[in-house]
mmCIF file of the C-alpha atoms, coordinates in Angstrom:
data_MODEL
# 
_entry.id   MODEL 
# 
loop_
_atom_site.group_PDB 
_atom_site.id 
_atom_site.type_symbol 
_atom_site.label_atom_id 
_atom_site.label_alt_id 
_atom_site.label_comp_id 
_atom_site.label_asym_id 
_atom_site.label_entity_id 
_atom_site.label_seq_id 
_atom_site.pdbx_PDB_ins_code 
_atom_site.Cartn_x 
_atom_site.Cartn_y 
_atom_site.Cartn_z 
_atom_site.occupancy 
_atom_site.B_iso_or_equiv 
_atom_site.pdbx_formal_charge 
_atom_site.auth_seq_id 
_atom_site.auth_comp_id 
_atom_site.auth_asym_id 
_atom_site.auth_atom_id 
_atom_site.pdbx_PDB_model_num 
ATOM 1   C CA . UNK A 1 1   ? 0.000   0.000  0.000  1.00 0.00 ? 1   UNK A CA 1 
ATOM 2   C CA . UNK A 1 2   ? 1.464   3.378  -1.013 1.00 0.00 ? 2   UNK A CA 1 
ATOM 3   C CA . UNK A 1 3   ? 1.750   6.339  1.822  1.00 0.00 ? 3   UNK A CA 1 
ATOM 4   C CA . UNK A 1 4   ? -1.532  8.215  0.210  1.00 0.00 ? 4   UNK A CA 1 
ATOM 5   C CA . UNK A 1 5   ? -3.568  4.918  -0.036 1.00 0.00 ? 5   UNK A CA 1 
ATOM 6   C CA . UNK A 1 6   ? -2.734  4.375  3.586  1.00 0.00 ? 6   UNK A CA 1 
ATOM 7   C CA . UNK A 1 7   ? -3.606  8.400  4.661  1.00 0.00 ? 7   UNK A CA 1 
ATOM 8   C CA . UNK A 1 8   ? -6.496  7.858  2.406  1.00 0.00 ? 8   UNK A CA 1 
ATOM 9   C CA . UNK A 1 9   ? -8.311  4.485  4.262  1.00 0.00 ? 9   UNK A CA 1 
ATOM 10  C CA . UNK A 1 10  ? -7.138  5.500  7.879  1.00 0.00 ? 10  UNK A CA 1 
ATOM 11  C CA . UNK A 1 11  ? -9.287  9.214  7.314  1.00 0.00 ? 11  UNK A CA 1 
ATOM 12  C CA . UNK A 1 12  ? -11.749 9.054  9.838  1.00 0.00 ? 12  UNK A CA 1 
ATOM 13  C CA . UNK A 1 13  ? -14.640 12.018 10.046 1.00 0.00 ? 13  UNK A CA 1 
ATOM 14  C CA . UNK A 1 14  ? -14.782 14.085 13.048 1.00 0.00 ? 14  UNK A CA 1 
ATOM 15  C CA . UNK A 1 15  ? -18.136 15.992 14.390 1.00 0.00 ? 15  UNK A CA 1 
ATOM 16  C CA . UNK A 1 16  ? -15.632 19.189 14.366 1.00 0.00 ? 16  UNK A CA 1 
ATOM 17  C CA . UNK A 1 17  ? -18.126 22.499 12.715 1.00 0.00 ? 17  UNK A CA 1 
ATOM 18  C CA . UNK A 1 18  ? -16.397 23.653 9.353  1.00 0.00 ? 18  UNK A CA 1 
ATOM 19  C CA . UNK A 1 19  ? -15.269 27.784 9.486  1.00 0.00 ? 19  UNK A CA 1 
ATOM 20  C CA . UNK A 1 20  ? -15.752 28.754 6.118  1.00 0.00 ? 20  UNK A CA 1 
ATOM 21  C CA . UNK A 1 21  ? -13.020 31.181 4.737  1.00 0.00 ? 21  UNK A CA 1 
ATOM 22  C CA . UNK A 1 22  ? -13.100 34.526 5.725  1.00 0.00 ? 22  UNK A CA 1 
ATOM 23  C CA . UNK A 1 23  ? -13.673 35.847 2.089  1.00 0.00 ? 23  UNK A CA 1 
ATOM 24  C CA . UNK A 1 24  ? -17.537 34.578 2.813  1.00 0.00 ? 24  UNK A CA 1 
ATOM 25  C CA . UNK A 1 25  ? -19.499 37.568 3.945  1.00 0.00 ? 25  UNK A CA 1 
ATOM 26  C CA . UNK A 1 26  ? -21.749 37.736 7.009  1.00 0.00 ? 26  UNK A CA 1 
ATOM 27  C CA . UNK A 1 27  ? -25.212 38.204 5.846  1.00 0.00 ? 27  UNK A CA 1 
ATOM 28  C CA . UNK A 1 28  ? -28.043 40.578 7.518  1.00 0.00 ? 28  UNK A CA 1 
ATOM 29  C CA . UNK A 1 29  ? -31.477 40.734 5.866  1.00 0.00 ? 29  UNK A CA 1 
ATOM 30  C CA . UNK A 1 30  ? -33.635 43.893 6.631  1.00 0.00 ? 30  UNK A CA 1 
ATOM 31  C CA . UNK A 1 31  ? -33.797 46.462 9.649  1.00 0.00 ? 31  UNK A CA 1 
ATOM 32  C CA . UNK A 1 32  ? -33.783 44.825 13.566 1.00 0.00 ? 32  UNK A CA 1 
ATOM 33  C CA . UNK A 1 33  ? -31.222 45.477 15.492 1.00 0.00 ? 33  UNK A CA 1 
ATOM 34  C CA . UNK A 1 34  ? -28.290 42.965 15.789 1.00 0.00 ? 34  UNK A CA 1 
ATOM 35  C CA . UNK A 1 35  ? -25.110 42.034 17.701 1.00 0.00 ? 35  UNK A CA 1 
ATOM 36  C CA . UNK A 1 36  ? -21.789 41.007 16.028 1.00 0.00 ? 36  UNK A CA 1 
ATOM 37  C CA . UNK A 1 37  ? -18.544 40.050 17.490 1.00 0.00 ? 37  UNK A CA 1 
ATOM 38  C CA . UNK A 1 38  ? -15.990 41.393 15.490 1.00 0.00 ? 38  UNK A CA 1 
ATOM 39  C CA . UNK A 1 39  ? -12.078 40.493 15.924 1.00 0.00 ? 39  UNK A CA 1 
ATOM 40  C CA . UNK A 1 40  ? -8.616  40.020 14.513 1.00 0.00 ? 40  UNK A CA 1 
ATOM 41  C CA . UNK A 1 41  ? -7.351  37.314 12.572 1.00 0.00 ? 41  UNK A CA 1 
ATOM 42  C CA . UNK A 1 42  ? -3.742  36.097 12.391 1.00 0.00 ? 42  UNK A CA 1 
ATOM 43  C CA . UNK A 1 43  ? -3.800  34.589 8.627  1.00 0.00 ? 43  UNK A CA 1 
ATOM 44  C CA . UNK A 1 44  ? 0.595   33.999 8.726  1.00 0.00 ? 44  UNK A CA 1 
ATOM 45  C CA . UNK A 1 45  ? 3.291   36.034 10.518 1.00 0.00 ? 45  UNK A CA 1 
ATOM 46  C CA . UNK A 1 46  ? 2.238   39.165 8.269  1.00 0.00 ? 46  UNK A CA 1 
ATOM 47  C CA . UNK A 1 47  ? -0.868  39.306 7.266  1.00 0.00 ? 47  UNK A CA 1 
ATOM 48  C CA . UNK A 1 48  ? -3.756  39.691 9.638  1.00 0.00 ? 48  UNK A CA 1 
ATOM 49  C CA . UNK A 1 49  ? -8.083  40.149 8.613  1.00 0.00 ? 49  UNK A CA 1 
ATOM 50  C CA . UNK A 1 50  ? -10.660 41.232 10.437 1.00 0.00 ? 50  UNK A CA 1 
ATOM 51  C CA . UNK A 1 51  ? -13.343 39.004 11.276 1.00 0.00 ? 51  UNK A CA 1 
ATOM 52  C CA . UNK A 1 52  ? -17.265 39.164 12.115 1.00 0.00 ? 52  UNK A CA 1 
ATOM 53  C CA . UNK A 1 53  ? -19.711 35.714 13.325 1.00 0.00 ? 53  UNK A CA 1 
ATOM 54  C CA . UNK A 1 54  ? -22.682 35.982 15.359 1.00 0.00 ? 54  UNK A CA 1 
ATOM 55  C CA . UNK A 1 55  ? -22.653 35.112 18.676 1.00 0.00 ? 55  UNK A CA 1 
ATOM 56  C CA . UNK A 1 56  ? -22.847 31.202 19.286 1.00 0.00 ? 56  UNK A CA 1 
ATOM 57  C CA . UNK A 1 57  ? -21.838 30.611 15.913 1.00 0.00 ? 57  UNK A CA 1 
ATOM 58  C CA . UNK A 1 58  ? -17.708 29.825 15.419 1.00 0.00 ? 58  UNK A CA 1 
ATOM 59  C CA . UNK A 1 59  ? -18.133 30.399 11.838 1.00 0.00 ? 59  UNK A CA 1 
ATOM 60  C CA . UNK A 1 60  ? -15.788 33.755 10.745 1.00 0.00 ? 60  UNK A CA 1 
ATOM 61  C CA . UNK A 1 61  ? -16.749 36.496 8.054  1.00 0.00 ? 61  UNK A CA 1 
ATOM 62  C CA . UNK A 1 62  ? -14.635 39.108 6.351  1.00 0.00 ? 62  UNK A CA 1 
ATOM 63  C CA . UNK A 1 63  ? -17.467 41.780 5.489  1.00 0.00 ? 63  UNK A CA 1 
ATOM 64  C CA . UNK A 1 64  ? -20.823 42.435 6.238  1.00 0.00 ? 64  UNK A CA 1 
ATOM 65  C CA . UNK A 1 65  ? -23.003 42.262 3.161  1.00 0.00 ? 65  UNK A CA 1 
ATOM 66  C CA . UNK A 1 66  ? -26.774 43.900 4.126  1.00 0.00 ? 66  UNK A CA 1 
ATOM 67  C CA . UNK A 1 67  ? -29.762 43.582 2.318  1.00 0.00 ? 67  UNK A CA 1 
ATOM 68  C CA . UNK A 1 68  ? -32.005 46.660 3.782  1.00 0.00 ? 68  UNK A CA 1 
ATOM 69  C CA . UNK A 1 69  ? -35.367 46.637 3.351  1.00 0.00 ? 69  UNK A CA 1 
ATOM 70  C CA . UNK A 1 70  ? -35.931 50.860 3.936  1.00 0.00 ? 70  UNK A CA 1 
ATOM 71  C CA . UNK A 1 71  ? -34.454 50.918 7.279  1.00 0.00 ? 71  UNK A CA 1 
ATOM 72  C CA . UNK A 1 72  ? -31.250 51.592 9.483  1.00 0.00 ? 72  UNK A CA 1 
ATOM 73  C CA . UNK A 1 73  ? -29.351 49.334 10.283 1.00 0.00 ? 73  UNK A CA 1 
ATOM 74  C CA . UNK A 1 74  ? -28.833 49.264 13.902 1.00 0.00 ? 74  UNK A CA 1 
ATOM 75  C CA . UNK A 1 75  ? -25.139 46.419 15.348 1.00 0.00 ? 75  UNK A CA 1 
ATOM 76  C CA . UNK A 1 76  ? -23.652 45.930 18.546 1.00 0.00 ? 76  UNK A CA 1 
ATOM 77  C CA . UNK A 1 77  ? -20.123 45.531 17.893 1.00 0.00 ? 77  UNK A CA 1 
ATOM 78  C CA . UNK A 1 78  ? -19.085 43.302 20.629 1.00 0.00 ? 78  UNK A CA 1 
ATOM 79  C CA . UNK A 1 79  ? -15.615 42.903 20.745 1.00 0.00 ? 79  UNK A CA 1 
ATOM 80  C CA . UNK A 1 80  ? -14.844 39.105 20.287 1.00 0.00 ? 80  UNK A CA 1 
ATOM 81  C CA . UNK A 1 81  ? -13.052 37.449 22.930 1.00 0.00 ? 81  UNK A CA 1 
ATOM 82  C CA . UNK A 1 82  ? -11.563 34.783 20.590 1.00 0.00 ? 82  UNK A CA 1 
ATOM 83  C CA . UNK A 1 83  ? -9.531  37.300 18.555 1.00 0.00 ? 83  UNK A CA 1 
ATOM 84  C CA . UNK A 1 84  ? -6.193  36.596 17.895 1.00 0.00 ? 84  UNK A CA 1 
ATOM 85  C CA . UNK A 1 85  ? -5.305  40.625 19.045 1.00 0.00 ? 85  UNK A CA 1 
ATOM 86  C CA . UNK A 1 86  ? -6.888  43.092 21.546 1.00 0.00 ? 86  UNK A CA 1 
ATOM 87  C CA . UNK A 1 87  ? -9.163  45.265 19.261 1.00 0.00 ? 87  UNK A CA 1 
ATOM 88  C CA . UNK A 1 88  ? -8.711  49.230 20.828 1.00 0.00 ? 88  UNK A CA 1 
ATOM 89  C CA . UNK A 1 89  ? -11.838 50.703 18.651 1.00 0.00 ? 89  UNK A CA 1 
ATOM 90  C CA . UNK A 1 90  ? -13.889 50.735 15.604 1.00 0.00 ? 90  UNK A CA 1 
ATOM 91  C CA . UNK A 1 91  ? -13.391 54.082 13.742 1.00 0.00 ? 91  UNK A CA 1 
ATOM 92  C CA . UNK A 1 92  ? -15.903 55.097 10.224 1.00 0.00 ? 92  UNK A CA 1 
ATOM 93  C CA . UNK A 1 93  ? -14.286 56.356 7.245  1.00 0.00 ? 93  UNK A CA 1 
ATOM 94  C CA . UNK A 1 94  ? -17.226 56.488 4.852  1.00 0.00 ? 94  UNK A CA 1 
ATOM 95  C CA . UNK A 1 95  ? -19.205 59.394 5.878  1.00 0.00 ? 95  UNK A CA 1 
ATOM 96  C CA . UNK A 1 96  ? -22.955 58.930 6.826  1.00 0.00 ? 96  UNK A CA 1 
ATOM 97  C CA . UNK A 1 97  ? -21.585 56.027 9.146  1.00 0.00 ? 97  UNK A CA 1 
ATOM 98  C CA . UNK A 1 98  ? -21.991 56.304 12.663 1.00 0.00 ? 98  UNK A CA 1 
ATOM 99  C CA . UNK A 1 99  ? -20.085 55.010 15.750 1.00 0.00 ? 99  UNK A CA 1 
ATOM 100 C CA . UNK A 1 100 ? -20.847 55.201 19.280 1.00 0.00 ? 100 UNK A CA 1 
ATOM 101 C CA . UNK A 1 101 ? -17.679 55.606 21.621 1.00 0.00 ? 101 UNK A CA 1 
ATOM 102 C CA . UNK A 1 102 ? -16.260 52.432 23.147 1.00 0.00 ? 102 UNK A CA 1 
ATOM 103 C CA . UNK A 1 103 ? -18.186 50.828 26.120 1.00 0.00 ? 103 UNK A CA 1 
ATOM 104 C CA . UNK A 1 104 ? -18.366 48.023 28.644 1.00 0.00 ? 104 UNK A CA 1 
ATOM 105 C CA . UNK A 1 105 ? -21.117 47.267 29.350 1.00 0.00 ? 105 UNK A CA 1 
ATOM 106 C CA . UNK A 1 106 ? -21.893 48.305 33.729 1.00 0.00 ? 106 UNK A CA 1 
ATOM 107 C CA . UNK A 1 107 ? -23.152 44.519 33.816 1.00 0.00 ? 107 UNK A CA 1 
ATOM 108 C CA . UNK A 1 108 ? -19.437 43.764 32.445 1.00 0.00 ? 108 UNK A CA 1 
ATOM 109 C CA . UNK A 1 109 ? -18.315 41.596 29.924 1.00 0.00 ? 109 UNK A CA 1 
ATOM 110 C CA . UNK A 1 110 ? -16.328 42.967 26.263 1.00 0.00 ? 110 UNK A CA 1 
ATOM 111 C CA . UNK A 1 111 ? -16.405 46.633 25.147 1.00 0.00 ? 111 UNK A CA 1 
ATOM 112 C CA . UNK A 1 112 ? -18.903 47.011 23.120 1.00 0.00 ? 112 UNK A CA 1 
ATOM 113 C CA . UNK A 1 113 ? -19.419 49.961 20.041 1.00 0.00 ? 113 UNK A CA 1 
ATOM 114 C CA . UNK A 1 114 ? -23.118 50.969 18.637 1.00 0.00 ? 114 UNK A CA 1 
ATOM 115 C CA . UNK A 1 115 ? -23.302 51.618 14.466 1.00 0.00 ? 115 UNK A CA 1 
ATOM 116 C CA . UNK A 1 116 ? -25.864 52.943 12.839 1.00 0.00 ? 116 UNK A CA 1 
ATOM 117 C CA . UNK A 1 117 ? -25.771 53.019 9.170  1.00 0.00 ? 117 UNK A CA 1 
ATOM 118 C CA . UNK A 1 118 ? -28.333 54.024 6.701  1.00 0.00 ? 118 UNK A CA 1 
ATOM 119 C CA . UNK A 1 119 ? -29.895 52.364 3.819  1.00 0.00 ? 119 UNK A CA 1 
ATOM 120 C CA . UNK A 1 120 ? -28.437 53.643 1.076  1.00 0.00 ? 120 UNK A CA 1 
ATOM 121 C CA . UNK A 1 121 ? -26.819 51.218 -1.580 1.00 0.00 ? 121 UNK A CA 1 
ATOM 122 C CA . UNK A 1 122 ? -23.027 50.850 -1.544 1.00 0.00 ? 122 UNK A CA 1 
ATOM 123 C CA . UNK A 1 123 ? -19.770 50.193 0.285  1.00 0.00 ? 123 UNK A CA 1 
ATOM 124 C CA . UNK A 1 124 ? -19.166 51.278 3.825  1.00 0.00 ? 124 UNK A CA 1 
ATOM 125 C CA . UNK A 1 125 ? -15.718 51.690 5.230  1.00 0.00 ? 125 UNK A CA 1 
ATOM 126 C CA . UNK A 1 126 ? -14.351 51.231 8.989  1.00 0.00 ? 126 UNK A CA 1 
ATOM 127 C CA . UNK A 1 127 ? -11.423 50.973 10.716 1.00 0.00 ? 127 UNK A CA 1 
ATOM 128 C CA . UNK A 1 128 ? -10.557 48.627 13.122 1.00 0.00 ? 128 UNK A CA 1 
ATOM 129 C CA . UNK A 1 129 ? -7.656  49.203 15.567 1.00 0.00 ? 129 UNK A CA 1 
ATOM 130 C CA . UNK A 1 130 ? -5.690  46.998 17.384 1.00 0.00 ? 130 UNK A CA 1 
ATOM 131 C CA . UNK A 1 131 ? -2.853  46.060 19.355 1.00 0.00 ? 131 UNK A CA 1 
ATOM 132 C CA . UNK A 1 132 ? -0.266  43.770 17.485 1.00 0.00 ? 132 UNK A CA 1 
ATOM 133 C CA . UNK A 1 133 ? 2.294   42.355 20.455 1.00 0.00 ? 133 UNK A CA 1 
ATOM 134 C CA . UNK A 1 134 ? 6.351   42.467 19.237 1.00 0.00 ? 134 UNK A CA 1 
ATOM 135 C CA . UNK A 1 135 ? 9.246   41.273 20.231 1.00 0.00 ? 135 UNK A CA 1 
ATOM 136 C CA . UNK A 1 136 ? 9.760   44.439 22.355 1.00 0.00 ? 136 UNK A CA 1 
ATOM 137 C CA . UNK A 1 137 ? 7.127   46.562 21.986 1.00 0.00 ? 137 UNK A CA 1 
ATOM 138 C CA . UNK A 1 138 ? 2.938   46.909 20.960 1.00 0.00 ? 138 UNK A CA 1 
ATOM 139 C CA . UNK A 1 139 ? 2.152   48.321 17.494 1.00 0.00 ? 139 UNK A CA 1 
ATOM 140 C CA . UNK A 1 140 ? -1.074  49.866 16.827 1.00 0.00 ? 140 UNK A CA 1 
ATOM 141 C CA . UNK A 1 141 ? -2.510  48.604 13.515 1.00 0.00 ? 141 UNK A CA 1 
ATOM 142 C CA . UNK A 1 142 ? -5.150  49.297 11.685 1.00 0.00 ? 142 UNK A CA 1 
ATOM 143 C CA . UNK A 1 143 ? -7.603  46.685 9.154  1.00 0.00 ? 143 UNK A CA 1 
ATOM 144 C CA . UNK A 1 144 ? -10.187 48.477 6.939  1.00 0.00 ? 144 UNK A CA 1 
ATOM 145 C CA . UNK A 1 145 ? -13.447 45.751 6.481  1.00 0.00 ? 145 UNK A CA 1 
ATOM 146 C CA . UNK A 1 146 ? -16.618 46.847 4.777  1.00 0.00 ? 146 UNK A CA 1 
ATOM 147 C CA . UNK A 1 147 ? -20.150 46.360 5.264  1.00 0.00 ? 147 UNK A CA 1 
ATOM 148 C CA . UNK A 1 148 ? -21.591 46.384 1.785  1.00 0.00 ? 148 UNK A CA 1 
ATOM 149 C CA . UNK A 1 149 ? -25.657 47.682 1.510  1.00 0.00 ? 149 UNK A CA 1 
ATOM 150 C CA . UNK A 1 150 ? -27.923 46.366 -1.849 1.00 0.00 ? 150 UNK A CA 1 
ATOM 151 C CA . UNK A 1 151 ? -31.509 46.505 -2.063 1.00 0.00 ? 151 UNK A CA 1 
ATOM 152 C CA . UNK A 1 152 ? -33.603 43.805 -0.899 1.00 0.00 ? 152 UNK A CA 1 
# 
């Protein structure tokens, strides 16, 4: 028996849940209010992406792709325990986005950020800042993700 014939019939399926790639987007259908946990990916010893899932789902997302239906969109940004770096804030570069300030909530838990974001078709820009740990020092860096808006 050759060495892939013998990988091959020793594979044995495990109940592990699959994490799609982060190129799949997250996707929101029309205007309630929702909570995200967003973090920081380590991809290699360079590159890094930032991440969104709902909670109780392990499943990671590179962008937010909304479908309005006529109404704001209203997230939580909670920031995700599980990222690979400590996220510092969540900062709008497309104007006619909104962020609240950083907050934890006074029952505890993650910092938290509020977005509002109208519905209005296109792409819409953030930053997300965090703190990358050196050899000697901590770097603030910066990931731009996007939550894209089409019509329902």
């Amino acid at each position: 028996m050759t060495d892939l014939a013998r990988l091959i019939s020793t594979a044995t399926p495990t109940s592990q849940p699959v994490i799609l790639p982060l190129e799949t987007p997250l996707v929101l259908t029309g205007g309630i209010p929702v909570t995200i946990l967003v973090g920081v990916a380590k991809i290699d010893d360079t590159q890094r992406k930032a991440y969104f899932r709902l909670p109780g789902d392990d499943c990671r997302h590179g962008s937010i792709l909304w479908k309005c239906c006529g109404y704001a969109l209203m997230i939580t940004f909670v920031f995700d325990d599980q990222s690979d770096f400590k996220l510092k804030e969540l900062i709008p570069v497309t104007p006619a986005f909104w962020f609240s300030d950083k907050f934890t909530p006074a029952t505890g838990g993650s910092p938290q950020q509020g977005c509002c974001l109208q519905s209005l078709p296109g792409s819409y820009h953030f930053d997300v800042r965090y703190d990358e740990v050196g050899a000697s020092n901590v770097l603030l860096k910066t990931i731009d993700p996007q939550i894209v808006v089409t019509p329902q």
